[in-house]
TORRODO-471127 format. One line per 3 residues: number of its first residue (from 1); for each residue y, x negated, z of N, C-alpha, C. Coordinates in nm, 3 decimals. Atoms other than C-alpha are relative to their C-alpha. Example, Ala and Ser with C-alpha at 12.3 -4.5 7.8 and 13.67 -1.06 7.14 Angstrom:
<atoms>
1> -0.119,-0.089,0.000,-0.450,-1.230,0.780,0.120,-0.090,0.000 | -0.119,0.082,-0.006,-0.106,-1.367,0.714,0.109,0.077,0.073
</atoms>
This chain:
<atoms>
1> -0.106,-0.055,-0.084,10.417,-11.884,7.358,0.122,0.035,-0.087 | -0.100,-0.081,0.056,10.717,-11.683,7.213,0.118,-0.079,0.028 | -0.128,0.030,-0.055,11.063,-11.786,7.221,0.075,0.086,0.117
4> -0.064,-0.059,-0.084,11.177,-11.506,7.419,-0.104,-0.039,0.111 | 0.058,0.046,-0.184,10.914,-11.612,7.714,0.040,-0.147,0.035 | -0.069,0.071,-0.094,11.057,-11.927,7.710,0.102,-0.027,-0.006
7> -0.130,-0.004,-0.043,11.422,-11.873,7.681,-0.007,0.062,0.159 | -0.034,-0.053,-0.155,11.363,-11.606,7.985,-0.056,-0.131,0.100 | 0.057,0.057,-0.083,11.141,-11.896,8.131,0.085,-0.132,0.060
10> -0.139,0.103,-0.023,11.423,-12.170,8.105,0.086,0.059,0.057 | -0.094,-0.054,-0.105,11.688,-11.906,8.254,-0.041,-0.005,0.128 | 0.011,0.038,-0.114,11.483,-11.910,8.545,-0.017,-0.081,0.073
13> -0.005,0.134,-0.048,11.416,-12.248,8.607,0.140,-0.028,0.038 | -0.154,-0.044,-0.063,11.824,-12.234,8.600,0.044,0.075,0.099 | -0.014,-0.056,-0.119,11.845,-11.988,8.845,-0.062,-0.061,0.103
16> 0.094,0.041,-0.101,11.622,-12.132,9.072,0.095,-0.183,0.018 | -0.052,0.120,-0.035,11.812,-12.465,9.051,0.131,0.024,0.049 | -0.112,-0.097,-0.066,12.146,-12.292,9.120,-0.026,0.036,0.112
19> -0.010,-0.027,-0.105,12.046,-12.196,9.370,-0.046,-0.114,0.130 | 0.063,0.118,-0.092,11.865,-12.492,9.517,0.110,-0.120,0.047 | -0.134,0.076,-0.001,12.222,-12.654,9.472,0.074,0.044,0.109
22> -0.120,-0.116,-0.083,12.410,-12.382,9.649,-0.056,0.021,0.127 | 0.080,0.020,-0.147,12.172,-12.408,9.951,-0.021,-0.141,0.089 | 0.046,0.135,-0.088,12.116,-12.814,10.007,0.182,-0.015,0.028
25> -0.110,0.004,-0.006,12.509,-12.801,9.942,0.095,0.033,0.150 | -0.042,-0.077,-0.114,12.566,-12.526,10.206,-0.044,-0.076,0.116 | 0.086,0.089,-0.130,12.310,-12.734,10.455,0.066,-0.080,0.038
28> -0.080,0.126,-0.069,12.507,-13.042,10.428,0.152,0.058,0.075 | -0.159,-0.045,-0.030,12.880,-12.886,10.465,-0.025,0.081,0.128 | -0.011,-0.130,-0.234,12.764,-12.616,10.800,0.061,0.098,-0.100
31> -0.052,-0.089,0.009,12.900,-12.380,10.542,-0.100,0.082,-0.112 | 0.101,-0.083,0.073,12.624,-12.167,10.363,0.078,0.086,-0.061 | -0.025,-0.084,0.066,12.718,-11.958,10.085,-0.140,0.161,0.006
34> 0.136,-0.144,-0.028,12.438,-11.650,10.163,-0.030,0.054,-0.156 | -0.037,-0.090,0.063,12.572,-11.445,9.926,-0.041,-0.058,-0.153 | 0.042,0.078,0.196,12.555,-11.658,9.564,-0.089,-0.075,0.018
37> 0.154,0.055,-0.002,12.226,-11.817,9.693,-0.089,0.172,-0.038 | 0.070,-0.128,0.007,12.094,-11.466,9.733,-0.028,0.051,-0.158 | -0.038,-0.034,0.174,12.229,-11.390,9.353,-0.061,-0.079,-0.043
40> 0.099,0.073,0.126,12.080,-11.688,9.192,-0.126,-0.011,0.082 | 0.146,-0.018,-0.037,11.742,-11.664,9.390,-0.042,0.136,-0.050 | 0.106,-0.155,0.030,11.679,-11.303,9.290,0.030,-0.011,-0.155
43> 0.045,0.058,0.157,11.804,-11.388,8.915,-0.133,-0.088,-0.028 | 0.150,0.068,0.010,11.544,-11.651,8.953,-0.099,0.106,-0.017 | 0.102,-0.092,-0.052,11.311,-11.422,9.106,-0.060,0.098,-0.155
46> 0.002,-0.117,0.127,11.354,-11.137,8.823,-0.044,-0.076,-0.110 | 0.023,0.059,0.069,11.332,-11.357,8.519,-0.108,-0.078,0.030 | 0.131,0.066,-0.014,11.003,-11.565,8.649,-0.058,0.128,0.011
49> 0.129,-0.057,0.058,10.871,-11.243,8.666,-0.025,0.121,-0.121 | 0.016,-0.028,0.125,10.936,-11.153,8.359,-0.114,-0.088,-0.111 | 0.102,0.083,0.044,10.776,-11.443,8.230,-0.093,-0.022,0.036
52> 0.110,-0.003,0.004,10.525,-11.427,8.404,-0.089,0.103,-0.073 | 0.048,-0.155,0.063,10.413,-11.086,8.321,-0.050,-0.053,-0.141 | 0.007,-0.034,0.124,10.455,-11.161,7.955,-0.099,-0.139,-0.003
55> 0.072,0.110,0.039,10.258,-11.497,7.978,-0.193,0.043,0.096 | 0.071,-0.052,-0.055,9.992,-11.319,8.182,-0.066,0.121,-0.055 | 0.067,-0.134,0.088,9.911,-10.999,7.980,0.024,-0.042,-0.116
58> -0.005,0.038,0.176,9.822,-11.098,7.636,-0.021,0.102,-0.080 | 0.119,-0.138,0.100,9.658,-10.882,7.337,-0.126,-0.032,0.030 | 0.151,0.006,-0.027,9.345,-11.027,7.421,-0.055,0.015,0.143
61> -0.008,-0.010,-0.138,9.378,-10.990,7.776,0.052,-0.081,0.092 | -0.110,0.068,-0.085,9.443,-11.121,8.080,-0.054,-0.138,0.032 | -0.045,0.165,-0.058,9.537,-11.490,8.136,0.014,-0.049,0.169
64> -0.025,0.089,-0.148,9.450,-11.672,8.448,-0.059,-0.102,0.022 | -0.030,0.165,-0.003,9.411,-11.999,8.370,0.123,-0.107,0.111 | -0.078,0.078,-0.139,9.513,-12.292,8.607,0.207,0.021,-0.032
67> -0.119,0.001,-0.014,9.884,-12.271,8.495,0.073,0.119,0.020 | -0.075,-0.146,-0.015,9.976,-11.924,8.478,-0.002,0.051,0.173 | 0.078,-0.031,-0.125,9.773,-11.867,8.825,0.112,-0.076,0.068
70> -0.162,0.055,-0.071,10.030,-12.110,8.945,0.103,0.006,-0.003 | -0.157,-0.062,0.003,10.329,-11.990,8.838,-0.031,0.113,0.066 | 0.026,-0.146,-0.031,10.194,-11.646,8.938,0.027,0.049,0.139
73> 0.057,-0.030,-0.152,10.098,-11.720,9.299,0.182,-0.099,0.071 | -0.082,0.012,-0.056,10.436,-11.931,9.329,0.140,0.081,-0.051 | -0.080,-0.086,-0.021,10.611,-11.651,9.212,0.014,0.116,0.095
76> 0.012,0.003,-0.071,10.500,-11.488,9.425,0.049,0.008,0.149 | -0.025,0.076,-0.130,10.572,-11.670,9.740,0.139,0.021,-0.042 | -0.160,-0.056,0.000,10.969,-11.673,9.613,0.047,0.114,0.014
79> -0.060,-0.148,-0.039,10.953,-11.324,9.583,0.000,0.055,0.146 | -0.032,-0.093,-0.132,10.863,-11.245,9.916,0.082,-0.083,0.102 | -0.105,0.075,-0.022,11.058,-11.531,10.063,0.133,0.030,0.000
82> -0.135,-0.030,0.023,11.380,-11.441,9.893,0.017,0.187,0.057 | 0.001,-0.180,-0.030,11.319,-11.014,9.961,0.011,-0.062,0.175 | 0.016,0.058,-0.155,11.290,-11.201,10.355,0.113,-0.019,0.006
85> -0.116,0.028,-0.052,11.628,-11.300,10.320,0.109,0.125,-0.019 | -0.067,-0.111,-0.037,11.756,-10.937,10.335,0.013,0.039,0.127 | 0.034,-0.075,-0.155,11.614,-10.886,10.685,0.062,-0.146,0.124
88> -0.043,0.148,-0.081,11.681,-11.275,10.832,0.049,-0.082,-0.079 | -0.059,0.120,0.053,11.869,-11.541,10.788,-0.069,-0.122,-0.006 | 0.093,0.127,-0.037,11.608,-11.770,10.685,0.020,-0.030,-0.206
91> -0.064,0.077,0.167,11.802,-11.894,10.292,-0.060,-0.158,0.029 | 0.016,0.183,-0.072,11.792,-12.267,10.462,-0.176,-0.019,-0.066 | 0.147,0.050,-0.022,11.407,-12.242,10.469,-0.072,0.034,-0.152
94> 0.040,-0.023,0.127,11.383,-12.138,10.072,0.042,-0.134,-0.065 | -0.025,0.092,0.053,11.568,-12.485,10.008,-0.086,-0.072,-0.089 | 0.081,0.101,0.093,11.244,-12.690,9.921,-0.081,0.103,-0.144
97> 0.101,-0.075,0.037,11.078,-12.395,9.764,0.057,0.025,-0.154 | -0.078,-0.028,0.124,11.337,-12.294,9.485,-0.034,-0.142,-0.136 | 0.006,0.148,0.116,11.293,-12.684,9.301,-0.145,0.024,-0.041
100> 0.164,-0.011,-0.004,10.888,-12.624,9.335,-0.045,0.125,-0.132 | 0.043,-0.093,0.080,10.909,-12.319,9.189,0.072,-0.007,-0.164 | -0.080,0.051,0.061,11.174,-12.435,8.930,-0.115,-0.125,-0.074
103> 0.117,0.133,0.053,10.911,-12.737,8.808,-0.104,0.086,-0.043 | 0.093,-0.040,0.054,10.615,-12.506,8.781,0.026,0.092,-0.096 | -0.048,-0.062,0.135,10.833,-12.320,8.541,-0.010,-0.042,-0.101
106> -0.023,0.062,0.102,10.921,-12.560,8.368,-0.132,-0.062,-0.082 | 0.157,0.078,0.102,10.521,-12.706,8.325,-0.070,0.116,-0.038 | 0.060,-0.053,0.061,10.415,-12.359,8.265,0.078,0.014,-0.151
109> -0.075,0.009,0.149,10.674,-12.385,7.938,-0.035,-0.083,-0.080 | 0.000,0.111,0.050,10.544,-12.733,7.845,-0.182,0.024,-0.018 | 0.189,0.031,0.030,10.131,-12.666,7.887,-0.013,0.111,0.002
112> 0.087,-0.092,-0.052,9.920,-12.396,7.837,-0.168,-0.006,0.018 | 0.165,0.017,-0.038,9.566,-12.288,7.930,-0.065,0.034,-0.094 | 0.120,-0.023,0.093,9.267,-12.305,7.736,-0.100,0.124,0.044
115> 0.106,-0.135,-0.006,9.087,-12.033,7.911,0.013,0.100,-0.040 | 0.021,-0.131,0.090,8.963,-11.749,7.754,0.091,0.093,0.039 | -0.039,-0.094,-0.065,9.162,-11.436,7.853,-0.102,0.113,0.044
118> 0.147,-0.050,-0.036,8.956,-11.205,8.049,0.032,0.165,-0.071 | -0.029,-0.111,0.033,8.910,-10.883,7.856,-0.011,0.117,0.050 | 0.111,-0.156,0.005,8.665,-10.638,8.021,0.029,-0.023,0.141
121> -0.024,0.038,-0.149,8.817,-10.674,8.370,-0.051,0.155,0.088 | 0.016,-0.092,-0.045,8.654,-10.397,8.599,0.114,0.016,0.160 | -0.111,-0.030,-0.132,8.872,-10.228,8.901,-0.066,-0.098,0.121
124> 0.015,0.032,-0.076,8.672,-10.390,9.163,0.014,-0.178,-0.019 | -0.030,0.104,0.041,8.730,-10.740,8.969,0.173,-0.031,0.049 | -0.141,-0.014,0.005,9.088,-10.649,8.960,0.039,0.006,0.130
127> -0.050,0.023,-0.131,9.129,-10.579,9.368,-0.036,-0.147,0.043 | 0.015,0.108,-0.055,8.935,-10.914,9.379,0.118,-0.118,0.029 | -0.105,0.067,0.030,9.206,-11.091,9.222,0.132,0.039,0.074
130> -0.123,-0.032,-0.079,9.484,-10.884,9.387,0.006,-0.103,0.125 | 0.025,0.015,-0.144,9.361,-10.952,9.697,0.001,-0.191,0.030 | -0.005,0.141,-0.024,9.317,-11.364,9.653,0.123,-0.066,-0.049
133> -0.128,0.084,0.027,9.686,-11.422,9.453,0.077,0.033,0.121 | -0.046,-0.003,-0.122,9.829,-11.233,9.775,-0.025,-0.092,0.151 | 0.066,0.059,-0.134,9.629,-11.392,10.035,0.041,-0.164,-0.036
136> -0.040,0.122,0.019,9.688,-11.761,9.832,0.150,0.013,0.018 | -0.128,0.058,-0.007,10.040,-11.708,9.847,0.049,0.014,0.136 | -0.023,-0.087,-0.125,10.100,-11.517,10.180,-0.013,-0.192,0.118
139> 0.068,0.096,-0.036,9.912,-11.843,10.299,0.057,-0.154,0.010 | -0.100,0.099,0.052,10.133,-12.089,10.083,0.157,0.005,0.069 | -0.113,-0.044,-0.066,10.427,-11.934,10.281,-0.046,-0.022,0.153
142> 0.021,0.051,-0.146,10.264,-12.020,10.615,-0.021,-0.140,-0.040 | 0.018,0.089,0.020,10.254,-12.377,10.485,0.127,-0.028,0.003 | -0.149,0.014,-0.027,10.591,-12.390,10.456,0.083,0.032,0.099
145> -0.062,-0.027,-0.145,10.680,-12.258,10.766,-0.053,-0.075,0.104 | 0.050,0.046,-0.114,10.436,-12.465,10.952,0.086,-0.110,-0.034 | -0.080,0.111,0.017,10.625,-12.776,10.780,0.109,-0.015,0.058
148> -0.117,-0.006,-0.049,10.915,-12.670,10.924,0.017,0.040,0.111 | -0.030,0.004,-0.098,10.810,-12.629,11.233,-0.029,-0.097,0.058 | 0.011,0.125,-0.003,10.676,-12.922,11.211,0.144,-0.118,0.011
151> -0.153,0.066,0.001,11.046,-13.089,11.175,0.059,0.046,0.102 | -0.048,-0.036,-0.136,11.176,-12.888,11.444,-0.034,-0.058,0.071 | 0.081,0.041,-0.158,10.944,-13.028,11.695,0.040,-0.153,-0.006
154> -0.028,0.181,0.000,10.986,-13.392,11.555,0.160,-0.003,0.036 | -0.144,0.031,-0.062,11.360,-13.360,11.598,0.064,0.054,0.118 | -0.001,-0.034,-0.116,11.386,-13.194,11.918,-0.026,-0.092,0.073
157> 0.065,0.071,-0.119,11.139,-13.404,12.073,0.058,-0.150,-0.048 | -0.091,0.182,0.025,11.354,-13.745,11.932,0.139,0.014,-0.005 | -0.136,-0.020,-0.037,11.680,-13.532,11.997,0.064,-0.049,-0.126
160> -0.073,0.041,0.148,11.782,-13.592,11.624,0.103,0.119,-0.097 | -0.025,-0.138,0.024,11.968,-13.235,11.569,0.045,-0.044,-0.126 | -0.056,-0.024,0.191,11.995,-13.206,11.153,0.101,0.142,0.047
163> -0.108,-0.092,0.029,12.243,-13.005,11.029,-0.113,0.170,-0.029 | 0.054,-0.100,0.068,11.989,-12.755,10.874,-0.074,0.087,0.138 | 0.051,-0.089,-0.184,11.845,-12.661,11.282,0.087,0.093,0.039
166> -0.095,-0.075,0.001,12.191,-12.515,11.298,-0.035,0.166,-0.099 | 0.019,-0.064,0.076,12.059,-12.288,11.037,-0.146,0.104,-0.001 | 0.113,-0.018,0.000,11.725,-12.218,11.132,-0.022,0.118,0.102
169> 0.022,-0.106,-0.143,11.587,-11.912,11.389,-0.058,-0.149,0.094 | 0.041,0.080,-0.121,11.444,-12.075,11.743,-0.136,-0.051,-0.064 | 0.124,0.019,0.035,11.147,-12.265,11.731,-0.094,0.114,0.042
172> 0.050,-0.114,-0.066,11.019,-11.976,11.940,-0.094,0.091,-0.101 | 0.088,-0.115,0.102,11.040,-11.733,11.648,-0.069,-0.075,-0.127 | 0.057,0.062,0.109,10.941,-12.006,11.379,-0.158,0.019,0.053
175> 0.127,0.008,-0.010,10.612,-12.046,11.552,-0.078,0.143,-0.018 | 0.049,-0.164,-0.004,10.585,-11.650,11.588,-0.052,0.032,-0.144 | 0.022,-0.031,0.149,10.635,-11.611,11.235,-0.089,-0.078,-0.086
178> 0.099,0.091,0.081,10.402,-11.889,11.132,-0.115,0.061,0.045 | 0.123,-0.053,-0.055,10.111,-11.693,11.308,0.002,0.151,-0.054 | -0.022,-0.155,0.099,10.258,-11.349,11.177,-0.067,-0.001,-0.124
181> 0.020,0.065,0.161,10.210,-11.538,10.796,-0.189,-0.015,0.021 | 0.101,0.023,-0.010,9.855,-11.671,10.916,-0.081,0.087,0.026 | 0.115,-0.130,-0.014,9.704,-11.358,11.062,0.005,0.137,-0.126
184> 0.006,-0.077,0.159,9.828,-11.137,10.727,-0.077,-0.096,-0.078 | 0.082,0.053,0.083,9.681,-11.415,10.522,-0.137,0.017,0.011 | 0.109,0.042,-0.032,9.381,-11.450,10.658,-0.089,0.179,0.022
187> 0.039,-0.110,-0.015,9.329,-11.068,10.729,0.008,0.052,-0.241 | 0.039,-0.052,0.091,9.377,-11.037,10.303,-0.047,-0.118,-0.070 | 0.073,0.083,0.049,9.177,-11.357,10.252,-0.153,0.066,0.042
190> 0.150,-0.023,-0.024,8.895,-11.199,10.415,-0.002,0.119,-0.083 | 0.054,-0.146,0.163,8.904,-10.887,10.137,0.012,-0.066,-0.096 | 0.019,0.038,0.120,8.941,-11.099,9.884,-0.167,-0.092,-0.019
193> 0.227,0.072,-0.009,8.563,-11.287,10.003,-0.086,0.155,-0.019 | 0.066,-0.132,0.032,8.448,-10.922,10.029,-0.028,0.021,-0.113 | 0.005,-0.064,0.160,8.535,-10.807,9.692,-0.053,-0.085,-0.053
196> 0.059,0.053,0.069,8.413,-11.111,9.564,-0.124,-0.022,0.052 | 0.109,-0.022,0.003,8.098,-11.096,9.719,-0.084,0.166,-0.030 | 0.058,-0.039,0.025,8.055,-10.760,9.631,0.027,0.039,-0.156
199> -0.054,-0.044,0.115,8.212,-10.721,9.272,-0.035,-0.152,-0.103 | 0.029,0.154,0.122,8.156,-11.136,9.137,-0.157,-0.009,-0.008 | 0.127,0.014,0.016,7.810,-11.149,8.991,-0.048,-0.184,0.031
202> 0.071,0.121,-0.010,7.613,-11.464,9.138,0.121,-0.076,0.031 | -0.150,0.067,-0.011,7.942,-11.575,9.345,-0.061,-0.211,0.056 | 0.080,0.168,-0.024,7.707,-11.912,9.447,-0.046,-0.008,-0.148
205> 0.015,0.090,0.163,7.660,-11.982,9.062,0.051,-0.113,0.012 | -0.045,0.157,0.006,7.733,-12.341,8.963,0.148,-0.055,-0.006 | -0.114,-0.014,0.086,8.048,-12.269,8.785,0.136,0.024,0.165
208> -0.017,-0.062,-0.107,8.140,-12.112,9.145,0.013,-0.059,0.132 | 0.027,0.036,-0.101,8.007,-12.259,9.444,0.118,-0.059,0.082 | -0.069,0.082,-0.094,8.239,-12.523,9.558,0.131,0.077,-0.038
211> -0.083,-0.099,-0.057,8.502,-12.223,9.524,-0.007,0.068,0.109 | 0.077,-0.054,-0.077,8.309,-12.034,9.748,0.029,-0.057,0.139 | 0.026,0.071,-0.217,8.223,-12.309,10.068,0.149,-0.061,-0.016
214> -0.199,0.026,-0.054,8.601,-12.436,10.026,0.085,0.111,0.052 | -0.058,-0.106,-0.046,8.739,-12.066,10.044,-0.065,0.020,0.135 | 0.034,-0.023,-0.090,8.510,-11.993,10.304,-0.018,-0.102,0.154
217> -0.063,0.104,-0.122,8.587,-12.323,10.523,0.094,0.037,0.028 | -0.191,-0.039,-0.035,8.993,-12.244,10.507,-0.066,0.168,0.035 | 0.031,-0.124,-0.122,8.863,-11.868,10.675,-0.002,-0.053,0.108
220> 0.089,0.059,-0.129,8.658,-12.042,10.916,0.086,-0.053,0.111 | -0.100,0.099,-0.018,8.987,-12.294,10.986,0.129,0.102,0.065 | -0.123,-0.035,-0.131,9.268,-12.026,11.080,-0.090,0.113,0.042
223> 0.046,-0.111,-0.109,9.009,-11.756,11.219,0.027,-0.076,0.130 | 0.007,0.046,-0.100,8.957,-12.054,11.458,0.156,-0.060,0.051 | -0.117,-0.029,-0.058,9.331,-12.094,11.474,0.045,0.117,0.061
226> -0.111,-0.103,-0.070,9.408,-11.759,11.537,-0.089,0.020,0.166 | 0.079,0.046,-0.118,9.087,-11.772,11.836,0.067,-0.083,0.075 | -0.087,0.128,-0.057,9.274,-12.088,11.937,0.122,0.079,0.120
229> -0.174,-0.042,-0.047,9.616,-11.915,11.968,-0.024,0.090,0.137 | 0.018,-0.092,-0.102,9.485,-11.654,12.200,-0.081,-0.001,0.110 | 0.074,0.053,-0.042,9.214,-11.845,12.352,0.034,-0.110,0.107
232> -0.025,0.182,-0.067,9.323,-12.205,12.451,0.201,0.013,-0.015 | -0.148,0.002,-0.023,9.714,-12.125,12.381,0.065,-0.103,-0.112 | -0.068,0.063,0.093,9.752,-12.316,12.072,0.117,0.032,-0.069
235> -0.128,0.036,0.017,10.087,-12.399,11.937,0.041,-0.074,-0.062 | -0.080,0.151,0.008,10.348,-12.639,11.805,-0.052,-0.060,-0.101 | 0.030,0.091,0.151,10.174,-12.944,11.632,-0.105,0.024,-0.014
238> 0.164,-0.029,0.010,9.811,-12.808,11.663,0.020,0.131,-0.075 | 0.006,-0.074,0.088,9.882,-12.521,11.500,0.049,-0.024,-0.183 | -0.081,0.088,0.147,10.091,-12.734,11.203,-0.173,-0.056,-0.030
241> 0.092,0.091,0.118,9.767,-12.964,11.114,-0.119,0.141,0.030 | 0.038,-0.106,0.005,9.536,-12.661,11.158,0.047,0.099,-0.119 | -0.051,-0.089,0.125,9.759,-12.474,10.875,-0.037,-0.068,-0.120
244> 0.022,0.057,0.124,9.758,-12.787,10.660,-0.085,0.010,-0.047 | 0.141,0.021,0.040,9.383,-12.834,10.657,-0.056,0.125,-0.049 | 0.053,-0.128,0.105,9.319,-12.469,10.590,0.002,0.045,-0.113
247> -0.086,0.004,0.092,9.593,-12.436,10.342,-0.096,-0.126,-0.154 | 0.079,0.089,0.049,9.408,-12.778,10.182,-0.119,0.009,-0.073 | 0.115,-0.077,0.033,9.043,-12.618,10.191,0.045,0.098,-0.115
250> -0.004,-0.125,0.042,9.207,-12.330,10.034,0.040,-0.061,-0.136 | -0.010,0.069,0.123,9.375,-12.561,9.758,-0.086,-0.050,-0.122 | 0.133,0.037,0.092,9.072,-12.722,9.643,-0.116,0.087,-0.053
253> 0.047,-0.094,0.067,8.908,-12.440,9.625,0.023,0.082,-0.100 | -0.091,-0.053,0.120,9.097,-12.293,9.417,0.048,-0.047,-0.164 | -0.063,0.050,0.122,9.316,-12.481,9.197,-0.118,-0.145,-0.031
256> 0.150,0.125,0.087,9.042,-12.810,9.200,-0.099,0.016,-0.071 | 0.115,-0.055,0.077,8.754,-12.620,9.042,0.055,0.014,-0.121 | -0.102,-0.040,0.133,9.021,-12.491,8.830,-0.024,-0.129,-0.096
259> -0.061,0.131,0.077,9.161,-12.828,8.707,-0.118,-0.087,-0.069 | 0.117,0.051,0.016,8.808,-12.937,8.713,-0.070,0.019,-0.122 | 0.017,-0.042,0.109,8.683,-12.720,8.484,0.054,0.053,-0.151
262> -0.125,-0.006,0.071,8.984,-12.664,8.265,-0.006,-0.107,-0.118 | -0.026,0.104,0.121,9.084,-12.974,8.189,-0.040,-0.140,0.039 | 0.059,0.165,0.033,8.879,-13.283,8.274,-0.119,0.063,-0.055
265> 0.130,-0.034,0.132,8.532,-13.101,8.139,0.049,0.047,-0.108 | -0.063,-0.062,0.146,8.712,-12.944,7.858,0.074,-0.156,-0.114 | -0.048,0.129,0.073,8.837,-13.282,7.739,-0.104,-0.129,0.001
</atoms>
């Protein structure tokens, strides 16, 4: 790794904490600064994806090993998060997200990956991947919204009004928007199974599999949420552990194979 990827990579970990300051700050006081959260979240923003970029396109190709993949997919998620807080006032709900993303900065600066870089990447390889860092993050952003509607409901229903509810849209539209998040995810989780069943050679290989029936459980999990929603009228806290468990499936599939094969067989 270069010095200039991780000076830019340390500025953004700074930005991203700046701002995580200037938001729990605003929460406690009732007086939100918008405006210089906005500034150091999109500094953040810009500079992670600078570094990513440059830690992601090599000379030998492209890098998507477990750490980059995670900075990637939670850059991601900040970006469209923070670009969200042009249209709504939903800063409050980037609070936990800014430190998260701020840490995986900082461990993609401290570790890197041993996997190969992939050289000979074909286009229909390449929508595969589009299509599953969008859909993992899109996804990772309905996880965070279900959490928090999850808190709504617990402090409503025990009459505990936080300061940060003051800050929040209705539960109304939280739940709206947590099903908005879930039916985009899940509508570009199912092209990313496509492409990889028709573009990944031998997607049930060994190396593979338990990517495969984990991705394809977390489908299975909010199709039958979104069935649910329109079906039986699901809601509230059934739609919260319903997100987790998909979200979960979708984790292990993913990043556990990863980690799996990475770095406990590799060591």
């Amino acid at each position: 790794m270069t010095l200039a990827t991780t000076s830019i990579g340390a500025l953004a970990a700074i930005c991203y904490a700046i701002a995580t300051y200037i938001l729990v700050t605003g929460i406690r006081s009732g007086e939100l600064n918008s405006r210089a959260a906005k500034i150091a979240g999109f500094s953040g923003v810009i500079l992670h994806g600078i570094s990513v970029y440059l830690t992601l396109f090599t000379h030998s190709g492209l890098q998507l090993g477990i750490i980059t993949s995670m900075s990637l997919i939670a850059w991601t998620v900040i970006a469209i998060g923070t670009s969200n807080t042009l249209f709504r006032d939903v800063e409050a709900l980037l609070a936990p997200a800014y430190p998260l993303a701020a840490l995986l900065v900082i461990l993609s600066l401290i570790f890197t990956d041993t996997t190969p870089p992939i050289s000979d990447l074909s286009k229909g390889m390449a929508a595969h991947i589009l299509f599953s860092i969008i859909a993992y993050s899109i996804i990772a952003l309905a996880l965070c919204q279900a959490i928090f509607v999850w808190i709504q409901n617990y402090q409503l229903k025990h009459r505990h009004i936080h300061d940060i509810l003051h800050l929040m849209p209705p539960l109304q539209s939280m739940e709206n928007s947590l099903f908005d998040l879930i039916s985009t995810g899940l509508l570009l989780l199912t092209a990313a199974i496509f492409t990889g069943f028709m573009y990944v050679d031998d997607i049930f290989a060994q190396h593979l599999v338990h990517k495969t029936i984990f991705t394809l459980a977390s489908w299975s999990v909010f199709a039958l949420l979104i069935v649910g929603k329109y079906q039986w009228g699901w809601r509230g806290m059934v739609a919260v552990k319903w997100t987790l468990t998909g979200f979960s499936l979708l984790l292990l599939g993913f990043f556990g194979s990863k980690f799996v094969m990475e770095r406990i067989l590799t060591s």
